[in-house]
VOGUBA-431601 format. One record per residue (C-alpha): residue number from 1; residue in one letter; chain; y, z, x. Coordinates in steps of 0.02 Angstrom, whole numbers, plus 50000, padded with zeros to 5 digits. Layout:
// residues N
  num  residu  chaine      Y      Z      X
  NUM       A       A      Y      Z      X
...
END
This chain:
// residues 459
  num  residu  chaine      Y      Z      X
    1       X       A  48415  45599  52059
    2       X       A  48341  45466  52160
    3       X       A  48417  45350  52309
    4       X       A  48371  45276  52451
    5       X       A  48373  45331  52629
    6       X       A  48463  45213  52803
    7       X       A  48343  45130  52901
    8       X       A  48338  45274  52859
    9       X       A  48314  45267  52837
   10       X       A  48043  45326  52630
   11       X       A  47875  45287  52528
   12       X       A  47740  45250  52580
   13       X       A  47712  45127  52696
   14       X       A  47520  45083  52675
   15       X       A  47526  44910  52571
   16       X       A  47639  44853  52689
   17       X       A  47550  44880  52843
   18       X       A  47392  44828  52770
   19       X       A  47293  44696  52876
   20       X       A  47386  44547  52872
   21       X       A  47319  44398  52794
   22       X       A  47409  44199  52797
   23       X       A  47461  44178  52611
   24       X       A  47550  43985  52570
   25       X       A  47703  44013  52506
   26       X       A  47732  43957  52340
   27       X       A  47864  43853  52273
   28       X       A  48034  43905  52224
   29       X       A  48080  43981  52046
   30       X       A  48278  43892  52031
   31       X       A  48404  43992  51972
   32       X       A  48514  43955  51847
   33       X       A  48692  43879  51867
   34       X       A  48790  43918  51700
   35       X       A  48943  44008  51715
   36       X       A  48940  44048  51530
   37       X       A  48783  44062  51492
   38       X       A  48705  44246  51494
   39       X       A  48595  44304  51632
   40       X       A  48419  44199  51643
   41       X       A  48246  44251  51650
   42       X       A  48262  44154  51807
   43       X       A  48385  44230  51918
   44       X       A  48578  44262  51903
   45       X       A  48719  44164  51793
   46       X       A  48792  44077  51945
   47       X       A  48984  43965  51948
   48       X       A  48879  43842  52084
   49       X       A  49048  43778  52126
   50       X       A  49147  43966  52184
   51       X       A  49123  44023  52370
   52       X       A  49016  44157  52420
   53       X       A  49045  44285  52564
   54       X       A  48917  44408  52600
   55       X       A  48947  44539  52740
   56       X       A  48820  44573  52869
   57       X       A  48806  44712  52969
   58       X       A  48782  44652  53156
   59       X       A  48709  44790  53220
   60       X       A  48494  44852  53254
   61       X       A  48433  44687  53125
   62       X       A  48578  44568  53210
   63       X       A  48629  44409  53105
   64       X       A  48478  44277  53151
   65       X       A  48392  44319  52987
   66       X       A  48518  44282  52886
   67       X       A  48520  44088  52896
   68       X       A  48370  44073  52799
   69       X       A  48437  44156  52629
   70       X       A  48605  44083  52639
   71       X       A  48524  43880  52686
   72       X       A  48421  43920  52531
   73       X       A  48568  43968  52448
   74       X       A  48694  43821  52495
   75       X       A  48511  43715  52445
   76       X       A  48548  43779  52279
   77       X       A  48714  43764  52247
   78       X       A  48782  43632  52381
   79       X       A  48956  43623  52296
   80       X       A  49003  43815  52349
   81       X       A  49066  43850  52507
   82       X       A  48950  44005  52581
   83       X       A  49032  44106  52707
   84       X       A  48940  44238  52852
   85       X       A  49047  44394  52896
   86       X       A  48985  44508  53007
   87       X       A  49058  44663  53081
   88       X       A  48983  44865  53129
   89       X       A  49157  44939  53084
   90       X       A  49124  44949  52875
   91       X       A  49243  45090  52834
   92       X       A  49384  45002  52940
   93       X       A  49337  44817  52880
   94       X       A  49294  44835  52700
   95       X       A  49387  44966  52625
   96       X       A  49536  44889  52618
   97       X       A  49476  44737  52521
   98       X       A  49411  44850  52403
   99       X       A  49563  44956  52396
  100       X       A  49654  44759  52378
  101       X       A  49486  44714  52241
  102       X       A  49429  44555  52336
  103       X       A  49261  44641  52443
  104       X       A  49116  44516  52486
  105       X       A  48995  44472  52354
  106       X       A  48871  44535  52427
  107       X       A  48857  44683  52600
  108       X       A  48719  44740  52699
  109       X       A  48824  44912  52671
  110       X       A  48777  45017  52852
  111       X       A  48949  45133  52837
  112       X       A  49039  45133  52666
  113       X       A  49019  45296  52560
  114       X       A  48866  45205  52446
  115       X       A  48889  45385  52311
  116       X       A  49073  45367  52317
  117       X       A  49056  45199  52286
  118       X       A  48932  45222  52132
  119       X       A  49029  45371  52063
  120       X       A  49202  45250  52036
  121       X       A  49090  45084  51997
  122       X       A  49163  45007  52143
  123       X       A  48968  44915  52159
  124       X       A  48869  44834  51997
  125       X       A  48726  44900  51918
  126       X       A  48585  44811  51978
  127       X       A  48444  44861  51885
  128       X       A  48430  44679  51809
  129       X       A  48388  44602  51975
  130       X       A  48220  44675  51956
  131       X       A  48180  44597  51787
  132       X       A  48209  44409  51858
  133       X       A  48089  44291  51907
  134       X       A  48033  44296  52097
  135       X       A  48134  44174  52181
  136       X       A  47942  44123  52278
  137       X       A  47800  44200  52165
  138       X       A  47798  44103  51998
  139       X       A  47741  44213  51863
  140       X       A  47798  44359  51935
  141       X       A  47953  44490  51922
  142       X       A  48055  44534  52052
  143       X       A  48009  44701  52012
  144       X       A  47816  44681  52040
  145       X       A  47855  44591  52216
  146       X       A  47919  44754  52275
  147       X       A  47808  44901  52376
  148       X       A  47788  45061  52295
  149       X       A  47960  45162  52280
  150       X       A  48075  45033  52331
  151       X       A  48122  44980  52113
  152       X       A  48156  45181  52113
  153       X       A  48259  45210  52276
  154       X       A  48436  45159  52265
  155       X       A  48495  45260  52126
  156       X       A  48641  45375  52075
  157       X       A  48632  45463  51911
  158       X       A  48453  45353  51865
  159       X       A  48572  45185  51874
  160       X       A  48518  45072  52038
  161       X       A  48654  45026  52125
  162       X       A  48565  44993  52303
  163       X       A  48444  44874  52361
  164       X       A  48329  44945  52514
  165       X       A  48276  44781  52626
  166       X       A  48172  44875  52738
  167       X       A  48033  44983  52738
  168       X       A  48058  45090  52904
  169       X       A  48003  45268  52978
  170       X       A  48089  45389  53103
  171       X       A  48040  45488  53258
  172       X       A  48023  45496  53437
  173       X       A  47985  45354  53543
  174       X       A  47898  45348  53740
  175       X       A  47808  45207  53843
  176       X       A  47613  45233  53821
  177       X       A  47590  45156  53989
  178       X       A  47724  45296  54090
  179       X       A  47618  45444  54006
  180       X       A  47473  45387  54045
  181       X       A  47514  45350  54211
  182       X       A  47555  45542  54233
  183       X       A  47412  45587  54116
  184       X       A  47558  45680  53993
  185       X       A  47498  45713  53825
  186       X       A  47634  45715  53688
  187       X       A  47677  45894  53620
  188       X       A  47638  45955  53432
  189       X       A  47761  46112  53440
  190       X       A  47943  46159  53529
  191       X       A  47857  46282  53644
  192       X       A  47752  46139  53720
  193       X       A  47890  46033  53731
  194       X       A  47987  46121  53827
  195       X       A  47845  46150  53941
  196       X       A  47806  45966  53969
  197       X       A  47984  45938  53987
  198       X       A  47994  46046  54134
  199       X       A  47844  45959  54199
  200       X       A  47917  45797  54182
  201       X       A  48085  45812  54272
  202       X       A  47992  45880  54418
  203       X       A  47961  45683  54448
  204       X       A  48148  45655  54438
  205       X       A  48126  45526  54285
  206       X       A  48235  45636  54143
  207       X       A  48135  45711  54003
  208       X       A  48226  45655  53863
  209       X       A  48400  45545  53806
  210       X       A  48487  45515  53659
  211       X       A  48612  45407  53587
  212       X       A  48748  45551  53630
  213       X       A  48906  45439  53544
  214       X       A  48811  45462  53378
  215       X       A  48736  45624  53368
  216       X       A  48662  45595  53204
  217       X       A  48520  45521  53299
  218       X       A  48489  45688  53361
  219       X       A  48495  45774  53215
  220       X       A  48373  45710  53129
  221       X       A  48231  45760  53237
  222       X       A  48295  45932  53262
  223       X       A  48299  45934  53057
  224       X       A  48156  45879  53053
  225       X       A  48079  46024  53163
  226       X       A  48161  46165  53082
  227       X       A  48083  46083  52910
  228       X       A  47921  46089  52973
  229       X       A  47948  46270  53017
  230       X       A  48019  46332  52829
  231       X       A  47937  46193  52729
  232       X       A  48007  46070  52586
  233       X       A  48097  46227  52518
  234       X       A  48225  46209  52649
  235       X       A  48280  46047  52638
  236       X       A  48310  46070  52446
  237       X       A  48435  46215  52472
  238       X       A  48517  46104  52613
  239       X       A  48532  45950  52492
  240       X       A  48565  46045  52342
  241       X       A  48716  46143  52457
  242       X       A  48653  46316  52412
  243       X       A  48744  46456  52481
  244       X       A  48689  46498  52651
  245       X       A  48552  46362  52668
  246       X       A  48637  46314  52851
  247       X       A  48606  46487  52902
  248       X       A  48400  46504  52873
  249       X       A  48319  46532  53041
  250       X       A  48215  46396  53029
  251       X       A  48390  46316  53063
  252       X       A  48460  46414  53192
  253       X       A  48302  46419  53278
  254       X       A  48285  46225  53291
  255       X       A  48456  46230  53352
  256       X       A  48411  46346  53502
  257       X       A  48266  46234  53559
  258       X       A  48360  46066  53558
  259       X       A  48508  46157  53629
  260       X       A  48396  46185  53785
  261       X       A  48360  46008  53816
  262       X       A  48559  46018  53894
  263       X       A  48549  46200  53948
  264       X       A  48391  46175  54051
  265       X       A  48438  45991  54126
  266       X       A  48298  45898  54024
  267       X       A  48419  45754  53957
  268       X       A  48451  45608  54073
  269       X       A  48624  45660  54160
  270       X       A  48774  45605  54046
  271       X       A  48682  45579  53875
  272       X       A  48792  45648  53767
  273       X       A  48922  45512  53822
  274       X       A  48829  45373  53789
  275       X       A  48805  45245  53675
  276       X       A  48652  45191  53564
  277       X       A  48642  45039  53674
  278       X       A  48661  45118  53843
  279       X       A  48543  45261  53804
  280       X       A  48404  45148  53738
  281       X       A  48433  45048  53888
  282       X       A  48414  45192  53996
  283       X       A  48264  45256  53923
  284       X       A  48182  45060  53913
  285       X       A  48224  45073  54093
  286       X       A  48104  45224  54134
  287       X       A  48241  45309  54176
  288       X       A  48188  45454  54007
  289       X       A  48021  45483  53929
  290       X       A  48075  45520  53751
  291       X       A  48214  45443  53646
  292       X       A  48247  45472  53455
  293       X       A  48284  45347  53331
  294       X       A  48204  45210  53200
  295       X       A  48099  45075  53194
  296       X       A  48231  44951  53225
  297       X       A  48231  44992  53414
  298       X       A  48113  44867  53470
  299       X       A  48236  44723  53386
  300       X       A  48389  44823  53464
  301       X       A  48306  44821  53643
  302       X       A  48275  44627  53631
  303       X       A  48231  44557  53803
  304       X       A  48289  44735  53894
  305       X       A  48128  44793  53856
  306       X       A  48003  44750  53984
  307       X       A  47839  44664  53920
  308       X       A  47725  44810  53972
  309       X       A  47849  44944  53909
  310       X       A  47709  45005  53796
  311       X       A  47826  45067  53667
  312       X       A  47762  45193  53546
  313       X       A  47824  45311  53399
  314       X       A  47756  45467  53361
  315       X       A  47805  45606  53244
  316       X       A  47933  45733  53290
  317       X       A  47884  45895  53368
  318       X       A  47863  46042  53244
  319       X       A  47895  46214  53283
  320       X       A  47749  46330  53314
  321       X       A  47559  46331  53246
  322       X       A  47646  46430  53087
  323       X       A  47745  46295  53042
  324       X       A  47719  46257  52829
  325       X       A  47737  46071  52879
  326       X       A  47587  45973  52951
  327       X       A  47654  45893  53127
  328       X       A  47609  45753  53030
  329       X       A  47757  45748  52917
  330       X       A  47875  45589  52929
  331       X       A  48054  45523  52861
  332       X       A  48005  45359  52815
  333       X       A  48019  45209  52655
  334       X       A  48118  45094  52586
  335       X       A  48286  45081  52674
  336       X       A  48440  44992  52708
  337       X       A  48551  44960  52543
  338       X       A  48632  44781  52490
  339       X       A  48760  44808  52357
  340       X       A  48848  44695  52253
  341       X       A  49039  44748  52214
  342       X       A  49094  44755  52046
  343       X       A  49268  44683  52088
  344       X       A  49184  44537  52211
  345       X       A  49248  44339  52161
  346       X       A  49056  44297  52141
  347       X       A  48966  44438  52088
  348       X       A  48843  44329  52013
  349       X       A  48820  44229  52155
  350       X       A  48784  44392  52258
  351       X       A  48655  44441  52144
  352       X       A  48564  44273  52141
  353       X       A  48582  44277  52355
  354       X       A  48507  44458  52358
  355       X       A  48365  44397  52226
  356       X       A  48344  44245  52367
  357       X       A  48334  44385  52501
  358       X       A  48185  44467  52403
  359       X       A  48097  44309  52423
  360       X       A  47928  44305  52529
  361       X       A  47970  44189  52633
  362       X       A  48166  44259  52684
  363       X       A  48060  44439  52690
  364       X       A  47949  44361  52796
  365       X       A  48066  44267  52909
  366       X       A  48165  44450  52916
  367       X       A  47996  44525  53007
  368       X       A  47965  44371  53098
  369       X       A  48156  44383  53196
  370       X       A  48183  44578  53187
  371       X       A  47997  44622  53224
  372       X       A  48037  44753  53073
  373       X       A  47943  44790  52895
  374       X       A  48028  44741  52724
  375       X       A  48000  44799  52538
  376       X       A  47917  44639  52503
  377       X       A  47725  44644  52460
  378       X       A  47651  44527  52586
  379       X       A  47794  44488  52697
  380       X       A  47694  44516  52854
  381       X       A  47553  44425  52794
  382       X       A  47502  44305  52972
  383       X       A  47649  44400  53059
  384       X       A  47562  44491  53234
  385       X       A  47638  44651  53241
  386       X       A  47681  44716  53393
  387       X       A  47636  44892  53482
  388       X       A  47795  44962  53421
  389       X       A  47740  44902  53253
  390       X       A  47556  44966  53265
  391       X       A  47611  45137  53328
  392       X       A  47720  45148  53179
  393       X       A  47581  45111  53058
  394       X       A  47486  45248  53135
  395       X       A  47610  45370  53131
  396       X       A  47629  45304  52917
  397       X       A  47437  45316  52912
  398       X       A  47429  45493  52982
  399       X       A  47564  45563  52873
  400       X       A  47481  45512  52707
  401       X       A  47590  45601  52582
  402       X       A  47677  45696  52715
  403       X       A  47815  45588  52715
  404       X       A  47986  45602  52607
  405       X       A  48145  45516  52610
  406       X       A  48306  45567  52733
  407       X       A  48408  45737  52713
  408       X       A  48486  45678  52534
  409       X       A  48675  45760  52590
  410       X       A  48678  45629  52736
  411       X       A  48657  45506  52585
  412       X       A  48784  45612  52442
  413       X       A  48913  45694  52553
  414       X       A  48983  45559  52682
  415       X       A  49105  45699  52753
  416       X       A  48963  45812  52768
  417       X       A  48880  45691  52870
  418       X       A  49035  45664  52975
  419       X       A  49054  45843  53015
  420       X       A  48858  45878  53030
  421       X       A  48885  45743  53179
  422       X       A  49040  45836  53261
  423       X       A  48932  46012  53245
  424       X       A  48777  45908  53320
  425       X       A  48893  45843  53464
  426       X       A  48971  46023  53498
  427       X       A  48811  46094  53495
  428       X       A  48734  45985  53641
  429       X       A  48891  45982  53736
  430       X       A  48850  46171  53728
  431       X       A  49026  46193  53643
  432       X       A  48950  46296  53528
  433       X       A  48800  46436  53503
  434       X       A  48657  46382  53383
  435       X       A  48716  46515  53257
  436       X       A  48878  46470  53294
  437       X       A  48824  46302  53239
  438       X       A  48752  46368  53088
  439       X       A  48912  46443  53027
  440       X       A  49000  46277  53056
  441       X       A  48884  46191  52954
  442       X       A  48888  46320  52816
  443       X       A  49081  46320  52793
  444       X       A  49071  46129  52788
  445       X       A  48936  46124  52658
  446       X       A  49020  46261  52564
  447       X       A  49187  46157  52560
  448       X       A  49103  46000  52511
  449       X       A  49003  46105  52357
  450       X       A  49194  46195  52321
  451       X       A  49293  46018  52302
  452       X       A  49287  45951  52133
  453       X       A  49340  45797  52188
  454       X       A  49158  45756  52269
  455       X       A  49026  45703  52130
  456       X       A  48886  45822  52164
  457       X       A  48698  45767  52139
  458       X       A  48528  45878  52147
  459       X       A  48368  45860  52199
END
């Protein structure tokens, strides 16, 4: 089993962080336009004349990069009528039109249940996209346009229902230019963490904040700390929703040291109430050193940031110098996931826009606006990258291999996920003991690995 992670959300990143270099863009491979005729070599079987809706999520990437795509789209087929929806509320917005069978022809899907989905067919098999021509590279498949891992990621059960857009990596982000000034060095284990934490409020600027509304922001680092304590092992178990996998003290352990960022005062006053856009405010502010979440944060900040903010990513703190997991070790790849409906009006014409979104130059224009990587080889050829950008490469650099995609249950089990975020927000409101929170975790893994009525997959 093989699917891909959220901004998640998980390759490797080298080739497309590799020096940039202008490349003309060439011209464009047409699609076809015959509504009976079987699927071309050179893109989808498109009706040119039926509308087209595809559903953006407005949220870290915003809308601007969308224009491109759907221009070259309406350039193509100028008798359809090609309509923008955009919305962060997926589960509220969409579900009914799926429920009613008339869903968008094509969604930036940030929200929707993307196994559920593939389990009832509710979203097309894709796998043909990659045998087209490039919309841009003559000669070339989509397929062989794409980095390494991206043709594989996306898939339930070996079909590909999900198209990553991004290529992306997690962790924890400061401003170079505030540690520096206090000549902090970042910590490789909990222990020294803590300590610099301790150091740090001493100032009065807060040690840490978080984007407290959606504590899944959270949990991911602290994850990511027990894993480097128990090694890969653990994060099978967890995925696979072995019994008592919630309850190894790698876990439990994790959940004690995060736990301490509330008990001992080191998160800027009233995190756990706060938004992902107050609490990156905040923290662009200099109001907290250290903020978790993903490489879209730079686009997210837009002109909040200050110009000499400095910002920086580096890996999430591991445990102790026994840790199985170098400090190294990364979430990171392919991400995102645009799906096609099976029920949509214009299927077709979804396909052939998400085949136009592949292109160079709309992967391009994507980095260009949302100062973010895509799948695309090449996409940030002539593009400067920013510091954000940079310190991401080097954090992809360092890990080498030591990268893998996000916790697969956050991908398989949405109500796992949902739950996992209530235990996360109990457990910082300090609701909750860490092995308290283990437990709660346990009984909701054990429920979702009891009810027949959730597909199961394994890693």
């Amino acid at each position: 089993m093989s699917t891909a992670g959220k901004v998640d959300r998980r390759t490797l990143l080298r080739v497309a962080l590799a020096a940039p270099a202008v490349a003309a863009l060439a011209s464009c491979a047409k699609p076809v336009a015959d509504k009976s005729a079987p699927a071309a070599s050179t893109g989808a079987s498109v009706d040119g004349s039926k509308p087209l809706e595809f559903f953006n999520f407005d949220g870290g990437y915003g809308k601007e990069w969308t224009t491109m795509p759907l221009d070259l789209y309406r350039k193509e087929f100028p008798q359809a009528e090609v309509k923008l929806t955009s919305g962060q509320q997926l589960q509220q917005q969409l579900q009914p039109r799926f429920i009613q069978g008339n869903p968008p022809d094509l969604i930036e899907n940030v929200g929707l249940d993307g196994a559920t989905l593939a389990s009832k067919k509710q979203v097309m098999d894709i796998g043909a996209l990659l045998e087209m021509d490039a919309y841009d590279e003559p000669g070339k498949k989509v397929k062989d346009t794409l980095l390494p891992g991206v043709a594989e990621a996306g898939r339930y059960d070996g079909v590909k229902y999900e198209m990553p857009y991004v290529f992306g990596v997690g962790g924890i982000w400061y401003s170079r230019p505030l540690m520096d000034k206090h000549g902090w060095t970042y910590p490789k284990h909990w222990d020294e963490m803590l300590a610099l934490c301790e150091e740090i409020k001493k100032t009065g600027i807060a040690p840490w904040t978080y984007q407290g509304k959606f504590p899944g922001y959270l949990t991911n680092p602290m994850l990511m700390t027990a894993y480097k304590a128990a090694g890969p092992d653990l994060k099978k178990k967890v995925d696979n929703l072995e019994p008592n996998a919630w309850r190894d003290p790698a876990l439990i352990q994790a959940a004690e040291g995060y736990q301490e960022l509330a008990a001992k005062g080191y998160l800027l006053e009233g995190s756990q109430a706060l938004s992902h856009t107050q609490s990156q405010t905040y923290w662009a502010q200099g109001k907290a050193v250290f903020i978790p979440c993903g490489g879209w944060l730079e686009n997210e900040l837009g002109a909040i940031a200050p110009k000499d903010l400095g910002m920086t990513m580096v890996p999430v703190p591991g445990w102790s110098k026994d840790d199985k997991a170098p400090f190294e070790t990364v979430t990171g790849g392919p991400g995102g996931a645009l799906i096609v409906p099976a029920k949509a009006k214009n299927p077709q014409g979804g396909l052939e826009l998400l085949r136009i979104i592949l292109s160079k130059q709309c992967m391009k224009n994507f980095t260009q606006v949302t100062k973010s990587l895509t799948v695309v080889q090449g996409a940030s050829d002539g593009v400067e990258l920013s510091s954000a950008n940079k310190s991401m490469q080097d954090v992809i650099t360092a890990a080498g291999t030591n990268m893998f995609a996000d916790w697969s249950f956050r991908l398989w089990y949405k109500k796992l996920l949902d739950n996992s975020d209530k235990a996360m927000a109990a457990l910082m409101n300090r609701e909750v003991t860490p092995d308290e929170w283990s437990k709660q975790m346990q009984k909701y893994a054990d429920e979702t690995a009891k009810d027949s009525s959730i597909k199961k997959f394994h890693v």
